[in-house]
C-alpha positions as a LaTeX table, in Angstrom:
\begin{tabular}{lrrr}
\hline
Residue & $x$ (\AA) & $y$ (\AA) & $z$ (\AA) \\
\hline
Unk1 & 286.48 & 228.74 & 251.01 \\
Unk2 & 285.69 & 231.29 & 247.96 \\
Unk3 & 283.00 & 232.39 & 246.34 \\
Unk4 & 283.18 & 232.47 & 242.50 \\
Unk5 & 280.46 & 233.47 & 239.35 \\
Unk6 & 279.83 & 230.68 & 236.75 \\
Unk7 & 277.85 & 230.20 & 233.47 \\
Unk8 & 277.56 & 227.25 & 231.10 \\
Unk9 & 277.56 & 228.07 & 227.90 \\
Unk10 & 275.42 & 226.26 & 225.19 \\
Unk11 & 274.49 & 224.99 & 221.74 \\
Unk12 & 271.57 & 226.31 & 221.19 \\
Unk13 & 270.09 & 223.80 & 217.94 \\
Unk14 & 267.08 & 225.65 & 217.44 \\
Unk15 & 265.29 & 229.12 & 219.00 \\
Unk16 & 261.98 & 227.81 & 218.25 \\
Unk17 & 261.93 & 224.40 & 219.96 \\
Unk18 & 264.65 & 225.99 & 222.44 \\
Unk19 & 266.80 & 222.54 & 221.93 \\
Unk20 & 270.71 & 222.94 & 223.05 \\
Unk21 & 273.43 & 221.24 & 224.77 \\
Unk22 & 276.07 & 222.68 & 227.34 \\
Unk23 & 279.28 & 223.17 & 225.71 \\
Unk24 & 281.36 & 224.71 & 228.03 \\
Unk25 & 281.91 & 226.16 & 231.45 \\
Unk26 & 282.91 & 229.60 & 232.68 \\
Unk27 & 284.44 & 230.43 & 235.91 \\
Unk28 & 285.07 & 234.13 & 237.96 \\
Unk29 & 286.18 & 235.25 & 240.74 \\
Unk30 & 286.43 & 239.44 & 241.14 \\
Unk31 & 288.40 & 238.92 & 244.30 \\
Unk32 & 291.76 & 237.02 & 242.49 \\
Unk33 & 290.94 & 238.52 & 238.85 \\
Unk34 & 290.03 & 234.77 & 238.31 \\
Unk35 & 288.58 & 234.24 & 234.96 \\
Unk36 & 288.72 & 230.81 & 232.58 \\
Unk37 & 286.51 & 228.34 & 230.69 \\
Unk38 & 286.79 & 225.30 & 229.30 \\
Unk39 & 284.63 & 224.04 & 226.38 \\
Unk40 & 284.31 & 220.27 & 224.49 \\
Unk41 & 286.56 & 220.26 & 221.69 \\
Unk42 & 285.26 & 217.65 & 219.22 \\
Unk43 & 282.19 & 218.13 & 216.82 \\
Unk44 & 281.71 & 214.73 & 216.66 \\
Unk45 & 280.29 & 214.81 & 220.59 \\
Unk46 & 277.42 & 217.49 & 219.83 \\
Unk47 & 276.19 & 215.74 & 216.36 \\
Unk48 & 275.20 & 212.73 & 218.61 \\
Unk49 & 272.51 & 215.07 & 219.68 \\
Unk50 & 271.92 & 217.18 & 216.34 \\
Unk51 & 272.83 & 215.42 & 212.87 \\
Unk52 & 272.52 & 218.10 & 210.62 \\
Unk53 & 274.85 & 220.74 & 213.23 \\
Unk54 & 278.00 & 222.21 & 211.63 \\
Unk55 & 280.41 & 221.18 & 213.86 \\
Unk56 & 283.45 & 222.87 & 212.31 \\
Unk57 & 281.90 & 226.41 & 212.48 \\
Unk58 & 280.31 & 225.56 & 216.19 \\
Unk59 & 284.01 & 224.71 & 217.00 \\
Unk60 & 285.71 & 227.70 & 215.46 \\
Unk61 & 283.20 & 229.97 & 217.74 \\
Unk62 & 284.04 & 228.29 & 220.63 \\
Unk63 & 288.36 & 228.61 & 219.97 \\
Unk64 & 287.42 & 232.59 & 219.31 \\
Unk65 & 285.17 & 233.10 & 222.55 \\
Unk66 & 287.99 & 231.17 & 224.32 \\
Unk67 & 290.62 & 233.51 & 222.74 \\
Unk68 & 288.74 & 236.65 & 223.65 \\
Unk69 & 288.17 & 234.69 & 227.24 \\
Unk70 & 292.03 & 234.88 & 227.43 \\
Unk71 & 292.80 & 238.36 & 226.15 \\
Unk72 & 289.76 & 239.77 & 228.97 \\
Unk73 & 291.83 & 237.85 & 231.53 \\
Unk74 & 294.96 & 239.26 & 231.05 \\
Unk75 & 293.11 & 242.97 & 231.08 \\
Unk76 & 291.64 & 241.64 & 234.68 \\
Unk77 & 294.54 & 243.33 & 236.66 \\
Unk78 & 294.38 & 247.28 & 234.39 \\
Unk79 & 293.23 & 250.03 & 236.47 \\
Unk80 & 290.19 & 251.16 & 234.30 \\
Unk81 & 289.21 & 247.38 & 233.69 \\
Unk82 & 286.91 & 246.52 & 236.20 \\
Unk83 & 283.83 & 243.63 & 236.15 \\
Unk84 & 281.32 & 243.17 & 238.96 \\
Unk85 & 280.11 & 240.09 & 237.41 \\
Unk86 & 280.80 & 237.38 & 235.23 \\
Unk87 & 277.67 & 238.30 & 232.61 \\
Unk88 & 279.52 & 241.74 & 231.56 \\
Unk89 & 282.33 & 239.59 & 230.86 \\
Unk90 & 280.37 & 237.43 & 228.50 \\
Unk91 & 277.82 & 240.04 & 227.06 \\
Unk92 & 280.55 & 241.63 & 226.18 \\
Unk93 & 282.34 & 239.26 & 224.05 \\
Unk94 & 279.17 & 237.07 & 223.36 \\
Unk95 & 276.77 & 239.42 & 222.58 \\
Unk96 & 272.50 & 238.33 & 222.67 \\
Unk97 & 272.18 & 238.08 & 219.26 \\
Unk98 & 270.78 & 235.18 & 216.93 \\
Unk99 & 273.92 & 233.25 & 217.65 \\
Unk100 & 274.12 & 229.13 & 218.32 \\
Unk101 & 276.19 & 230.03 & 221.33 \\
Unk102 & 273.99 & 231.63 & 224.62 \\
Unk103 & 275.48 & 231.76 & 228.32 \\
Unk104 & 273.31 & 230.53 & 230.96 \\
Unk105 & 271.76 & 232.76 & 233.78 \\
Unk106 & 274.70 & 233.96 & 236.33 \\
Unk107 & 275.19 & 231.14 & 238.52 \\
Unk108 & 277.56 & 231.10 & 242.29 \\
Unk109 & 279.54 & 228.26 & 243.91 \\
Unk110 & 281.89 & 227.87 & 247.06 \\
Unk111 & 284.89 & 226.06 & 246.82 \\
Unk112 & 288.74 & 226.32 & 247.95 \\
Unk113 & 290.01 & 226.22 & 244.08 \\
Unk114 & 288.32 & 227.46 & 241.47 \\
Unk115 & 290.02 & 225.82 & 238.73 \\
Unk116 & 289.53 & 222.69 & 240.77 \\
Unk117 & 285.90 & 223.94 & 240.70 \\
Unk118 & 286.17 & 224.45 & 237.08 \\
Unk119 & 287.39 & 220.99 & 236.38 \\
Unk120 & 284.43 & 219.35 & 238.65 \\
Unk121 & 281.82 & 221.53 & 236.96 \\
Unk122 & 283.12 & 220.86 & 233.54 \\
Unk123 & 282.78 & 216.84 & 234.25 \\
Unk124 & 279.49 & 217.30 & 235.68 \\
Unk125 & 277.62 & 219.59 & 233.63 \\
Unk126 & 279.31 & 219.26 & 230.09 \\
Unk127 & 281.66 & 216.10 & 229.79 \\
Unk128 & 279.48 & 213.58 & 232.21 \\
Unk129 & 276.02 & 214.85 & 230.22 \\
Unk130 & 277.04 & 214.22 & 227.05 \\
Unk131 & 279.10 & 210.98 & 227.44 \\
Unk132 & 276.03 & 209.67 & 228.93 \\
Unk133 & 274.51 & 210.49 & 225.89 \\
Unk134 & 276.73 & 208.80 & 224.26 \\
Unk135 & 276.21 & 205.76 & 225.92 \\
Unk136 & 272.27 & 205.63 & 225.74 \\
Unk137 & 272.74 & 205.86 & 221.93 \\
Unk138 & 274.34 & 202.78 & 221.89 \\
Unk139 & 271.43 & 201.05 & 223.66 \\
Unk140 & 270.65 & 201.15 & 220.01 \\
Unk141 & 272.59 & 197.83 & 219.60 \\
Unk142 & 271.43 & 196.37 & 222.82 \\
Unk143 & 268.35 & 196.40 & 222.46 \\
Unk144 & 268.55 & 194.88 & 218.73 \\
Unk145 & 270.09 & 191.89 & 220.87 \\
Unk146 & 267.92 & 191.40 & 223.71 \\
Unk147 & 264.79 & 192.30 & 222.06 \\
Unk148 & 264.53 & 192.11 & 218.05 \\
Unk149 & 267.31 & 189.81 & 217.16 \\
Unk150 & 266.05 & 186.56 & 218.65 \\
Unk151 & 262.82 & 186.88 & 216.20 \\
Unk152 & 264.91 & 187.88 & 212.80 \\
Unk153 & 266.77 & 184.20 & 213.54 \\
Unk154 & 263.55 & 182.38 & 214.75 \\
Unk155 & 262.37 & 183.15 & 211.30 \\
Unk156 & 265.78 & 182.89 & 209.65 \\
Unk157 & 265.49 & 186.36 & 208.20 \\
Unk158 & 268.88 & 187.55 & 209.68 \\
Unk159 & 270.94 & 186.20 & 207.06 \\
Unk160 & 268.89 & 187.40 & 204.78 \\
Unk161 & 269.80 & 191.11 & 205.63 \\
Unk162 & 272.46 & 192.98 & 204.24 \\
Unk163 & 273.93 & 196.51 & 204.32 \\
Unk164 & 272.87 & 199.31 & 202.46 \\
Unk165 & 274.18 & 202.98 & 202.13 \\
Unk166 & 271.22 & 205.83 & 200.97 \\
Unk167 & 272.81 & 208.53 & 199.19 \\
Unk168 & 271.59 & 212.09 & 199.50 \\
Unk169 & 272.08 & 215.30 & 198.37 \\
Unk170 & 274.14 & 216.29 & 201.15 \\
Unk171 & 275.12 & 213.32 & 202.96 \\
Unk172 & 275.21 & 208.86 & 202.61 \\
Unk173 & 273.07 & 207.14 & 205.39 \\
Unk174 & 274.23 & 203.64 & 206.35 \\
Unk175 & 271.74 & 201.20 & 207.41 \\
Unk176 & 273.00 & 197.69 & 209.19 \\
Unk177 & 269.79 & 195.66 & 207.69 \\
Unk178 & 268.13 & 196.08 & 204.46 \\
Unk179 & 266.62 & 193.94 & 201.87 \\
Unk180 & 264.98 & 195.04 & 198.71 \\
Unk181 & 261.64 & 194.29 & 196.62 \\
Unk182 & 261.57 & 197.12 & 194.42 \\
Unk183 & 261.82 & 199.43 & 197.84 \\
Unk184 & 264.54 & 199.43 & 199.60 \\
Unk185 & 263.07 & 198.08 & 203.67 \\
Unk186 & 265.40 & 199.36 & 205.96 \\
Unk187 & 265.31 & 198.90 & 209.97 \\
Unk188 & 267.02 & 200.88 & 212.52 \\
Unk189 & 266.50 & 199.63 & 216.30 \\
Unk190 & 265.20 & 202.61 & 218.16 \\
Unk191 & 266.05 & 202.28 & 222.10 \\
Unk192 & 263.94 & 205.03 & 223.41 \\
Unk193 & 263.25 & 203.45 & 227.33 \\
Unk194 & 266.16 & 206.14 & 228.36 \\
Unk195 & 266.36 & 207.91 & 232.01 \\
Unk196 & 265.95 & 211.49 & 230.61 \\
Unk197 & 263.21 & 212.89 & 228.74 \\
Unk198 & 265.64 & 215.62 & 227.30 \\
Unk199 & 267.84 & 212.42 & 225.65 \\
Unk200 & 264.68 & 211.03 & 224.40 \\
Unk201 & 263.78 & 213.96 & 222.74 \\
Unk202 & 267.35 & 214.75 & 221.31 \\
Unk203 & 267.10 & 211.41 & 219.86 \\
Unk204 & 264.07 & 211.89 & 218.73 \\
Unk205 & 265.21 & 214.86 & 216.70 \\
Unk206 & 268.29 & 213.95 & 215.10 \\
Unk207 & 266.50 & 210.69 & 213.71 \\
Unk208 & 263.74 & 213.03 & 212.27 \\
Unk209 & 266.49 & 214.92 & 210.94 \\
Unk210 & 267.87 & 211.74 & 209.44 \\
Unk211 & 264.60 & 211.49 & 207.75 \\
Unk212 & 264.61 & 214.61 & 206.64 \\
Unk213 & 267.66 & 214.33 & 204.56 \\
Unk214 & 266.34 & 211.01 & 203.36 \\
Unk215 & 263.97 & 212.34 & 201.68 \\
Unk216 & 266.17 & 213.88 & 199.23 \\
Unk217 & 267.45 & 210.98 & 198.14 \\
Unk218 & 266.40 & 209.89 & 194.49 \\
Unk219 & 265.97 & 205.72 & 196.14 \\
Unk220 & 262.23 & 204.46 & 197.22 \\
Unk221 & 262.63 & 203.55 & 200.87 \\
Unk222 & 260.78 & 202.10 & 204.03 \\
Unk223 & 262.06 & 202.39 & 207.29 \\
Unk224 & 260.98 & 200.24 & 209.76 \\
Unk225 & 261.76 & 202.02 & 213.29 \\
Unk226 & 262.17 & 199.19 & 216.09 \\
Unk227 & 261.35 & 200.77 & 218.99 \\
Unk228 & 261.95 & 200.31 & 222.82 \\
Unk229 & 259.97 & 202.80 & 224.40 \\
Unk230 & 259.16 & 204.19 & 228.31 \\
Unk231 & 256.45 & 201.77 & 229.20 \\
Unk232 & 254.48 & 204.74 & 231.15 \\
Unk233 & 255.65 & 207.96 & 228.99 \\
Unk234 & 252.60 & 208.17 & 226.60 \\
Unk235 & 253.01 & 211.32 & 225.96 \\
Unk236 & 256.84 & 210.93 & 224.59 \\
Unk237 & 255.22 & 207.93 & 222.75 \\
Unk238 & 252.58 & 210.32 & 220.96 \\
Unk239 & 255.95 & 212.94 & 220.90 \\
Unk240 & 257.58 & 209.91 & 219.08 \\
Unk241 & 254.45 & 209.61 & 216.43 \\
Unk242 & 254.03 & 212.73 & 215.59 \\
Unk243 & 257.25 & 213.24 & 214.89 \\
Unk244 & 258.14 & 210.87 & 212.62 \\
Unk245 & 254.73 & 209.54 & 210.59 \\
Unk246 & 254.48 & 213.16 & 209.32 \\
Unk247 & 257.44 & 212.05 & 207.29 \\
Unk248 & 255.63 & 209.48 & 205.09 \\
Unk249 & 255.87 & 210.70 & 201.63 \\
Unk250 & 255.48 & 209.58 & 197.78 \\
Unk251 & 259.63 & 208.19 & 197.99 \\
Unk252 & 259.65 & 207.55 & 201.93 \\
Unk253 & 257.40 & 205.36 & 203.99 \\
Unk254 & 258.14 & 205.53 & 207.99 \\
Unk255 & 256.58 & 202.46 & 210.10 \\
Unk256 & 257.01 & 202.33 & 213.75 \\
Unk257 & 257.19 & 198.82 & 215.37 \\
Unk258 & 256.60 & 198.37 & 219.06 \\
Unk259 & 258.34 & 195.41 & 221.26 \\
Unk260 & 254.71 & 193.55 & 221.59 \\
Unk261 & 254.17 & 193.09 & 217.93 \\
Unk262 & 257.91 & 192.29 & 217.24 \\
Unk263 & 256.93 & 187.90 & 216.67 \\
Unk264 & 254.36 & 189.03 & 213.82 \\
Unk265 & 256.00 & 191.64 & 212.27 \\
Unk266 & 259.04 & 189.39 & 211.59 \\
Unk267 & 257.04 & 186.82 & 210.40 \\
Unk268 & 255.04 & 188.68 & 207.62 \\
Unk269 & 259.04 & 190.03 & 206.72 \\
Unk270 & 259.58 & 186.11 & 206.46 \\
Unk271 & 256.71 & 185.95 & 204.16 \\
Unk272 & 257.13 & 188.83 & 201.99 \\
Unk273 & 260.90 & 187.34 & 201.19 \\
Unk274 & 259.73 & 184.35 & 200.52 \\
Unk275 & 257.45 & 185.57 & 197.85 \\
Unk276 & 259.79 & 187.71 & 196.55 \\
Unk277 & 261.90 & 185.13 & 196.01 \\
Unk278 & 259.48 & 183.26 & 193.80 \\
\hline
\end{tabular}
């Protein structure tokens, strides 16, 4: 068995709110000159938690810090290159700064392989966190069929729903249902009753980052948020709120509808169609 240095390397989104996500893994070992990382490799994984991140710059910083990764590697075995630890490796090519990328606190592991290691704690800590992200923003759908959907076709307003893309200054937002009386009422099925308070939140943010671009667009729009939230998490409820009522605007109205009030919200959407229609 060895003993090796690791750190994880993250996103960080934002200093203030000190939101990020683990990007990659680094592994050393001073003993065998051992030194490698491994990192995600598609944008498209880290906007599921951020909407508005640029993904083709946080990508380009992670190919150079994995280039200079390489170069440092190949120095290991020079006689006047010598690191005790795994955080002069990294300060020195990633230096504390106001950059998106930070390296975690020096971290040790036993194992007989460390690129075997490497693989295991790139699965577990990077890979494994953020395809489970991945899969709680689905719930999305889910819950629109086990819990909204059966009261849009009790009231026969399904069909009634259509598509509708909101463009924006920098960006088009596609809703799935949307109908139109001089507003455009959009709803987006919010599936909130997640394991992790740190997914909650993430989702939390990039939908109040949705809003945020939405309110550059030139369209009058309410969205209608139906939500599936922790039964016993009142405080991520307020979290949820807060968050995105302080939205409302002149050009964007934000409503929040909870599972218990799903029958008569539907039907007064049943009624306002109707009269519309008239």
């Amino acid at each position: 068995m060895k003993k090796f240095q690791y750190q994880l390397v993250r996103y960080m989104h934002d200093r203030v709110t000190a939101e990020f996500v683990n990007v990659g893994i680094v592994v050393f070992q001073p003993d065998t000159n051992f030194l490698h990382g491994r990192f995600v490799s598609k944008f498209s994984r880290i906007s599921q938690f951020f909407s508005d991140v640029n993904g083709q710059d946080l990508i380009t910083a992670l190919r150079q810090f994995e280039k200079e990764l390489e170069i440092t590697s190949t120095r290991l075995s020079e006689l006047f290159t010598n690191y005790a630890t795994l955080t002069e490796i990294t300060n020195s090519i990633l230096p504390k700064d106001d950059s998106c990328l930070i390296c975690s606190d020096l971290l040790f592991r036993i194992d007989l392989d460390p690129m075997s290691a490497l693989d295991d704690l790139f699965d577990r800590l990077v890979n494994k966190y953020i395809q489970d992200a991945d899969k709680e923003l689905h719930d999305d759908k889910t819950a629109w069929r086990k819990v909204y959907k059966q009261y849009f076709d009790k009231y026969e307003v399904t069909t009634k729903l259509k598509p509708h893309t909101v463009q924006t200054n920098h960006d088009h937002i596609e809703f799935d249902k949307a109908w139109k009386n001089g507003v455009w009422n959009c709803y987006q099925t919010l599936a909130l009753d997640l394991k992790r308070n740190d997914t909650i939140k993430n989702k939390i943010y990039k939908w109040s980052g949705i809003l945020s671009e939405l309110e550059n667009s030139k369209q009058d729009l309410h969205v209608y948020f139906l939500t599936v939230s922790p039964k016993t998490n009142g405080a991520m409820n307020k979290f949820l709120e807060d968050t995105f009522l302080s939205r409302n605007s002149n050009s964007l109205k934000v409503t929040l509808v909870k599972e218990d009030q799903a029958d008569e919200f539907v039907a007064s959407i049943k009624k306002e169609i109707e009269e519309h229609q008239v």
